[in-house]
N, C-alpha and C positions, 0 to 999 in steps of 0.2 A: 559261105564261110571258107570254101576251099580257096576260092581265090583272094583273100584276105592272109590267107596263109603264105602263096606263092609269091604276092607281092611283100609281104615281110621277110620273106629268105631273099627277096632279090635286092632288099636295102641292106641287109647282113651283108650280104656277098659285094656288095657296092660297097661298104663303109668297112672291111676289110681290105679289098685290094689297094681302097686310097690312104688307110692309117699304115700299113705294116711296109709300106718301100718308107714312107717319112722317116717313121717310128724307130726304122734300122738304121737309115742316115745318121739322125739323130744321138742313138745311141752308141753309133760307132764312132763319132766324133767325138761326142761327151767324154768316151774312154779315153780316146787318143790323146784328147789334152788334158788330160786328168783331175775332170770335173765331177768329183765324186758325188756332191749335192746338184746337180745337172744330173749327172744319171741316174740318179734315184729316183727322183723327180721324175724326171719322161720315163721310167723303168713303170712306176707305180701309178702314175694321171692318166687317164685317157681322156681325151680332149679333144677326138678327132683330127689329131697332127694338128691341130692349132699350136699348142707349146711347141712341140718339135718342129714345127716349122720359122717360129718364131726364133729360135734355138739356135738353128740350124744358120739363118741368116744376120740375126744378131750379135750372137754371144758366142762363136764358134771359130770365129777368125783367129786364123796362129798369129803370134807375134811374129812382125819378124826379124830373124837374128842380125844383130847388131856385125857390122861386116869387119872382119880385123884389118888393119892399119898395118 
């Protein structure tokens, strides 16, 4: 049983280090462009950086500014 234990904290610790770099990207970008339903969204889902990754490469891209004349 013990080592049923240890191999569970070391998928915890695995499916942390890989959701919380996505999850802050994500989040930081969401704000930036101010997608307030985006960040609520990846704030409150966990999904294993799947949304935020999907997010992040999708739906994240700045416009960009139209060049004065």
């Amino acid at each position: 049983m013990p080592e049923l234990d240890l191999w569970m904290s070391w998928i915890v610790l695995f499916s942390l280090a890989w959701t919380l770099p996505w999850k802050g990207v994500a989040l930081w970008r969401a704000a930036g462009n101010k997608h307030l339903w985006w960040f609520i969204a990846l704030f409150l889902l966990n999904t294993l950086a799947i949304l935020d990754i999907i997010y992040i490469f999708a739906f994240s891209k700045k416009k960009q500014a139209s060049q004065a004349v």
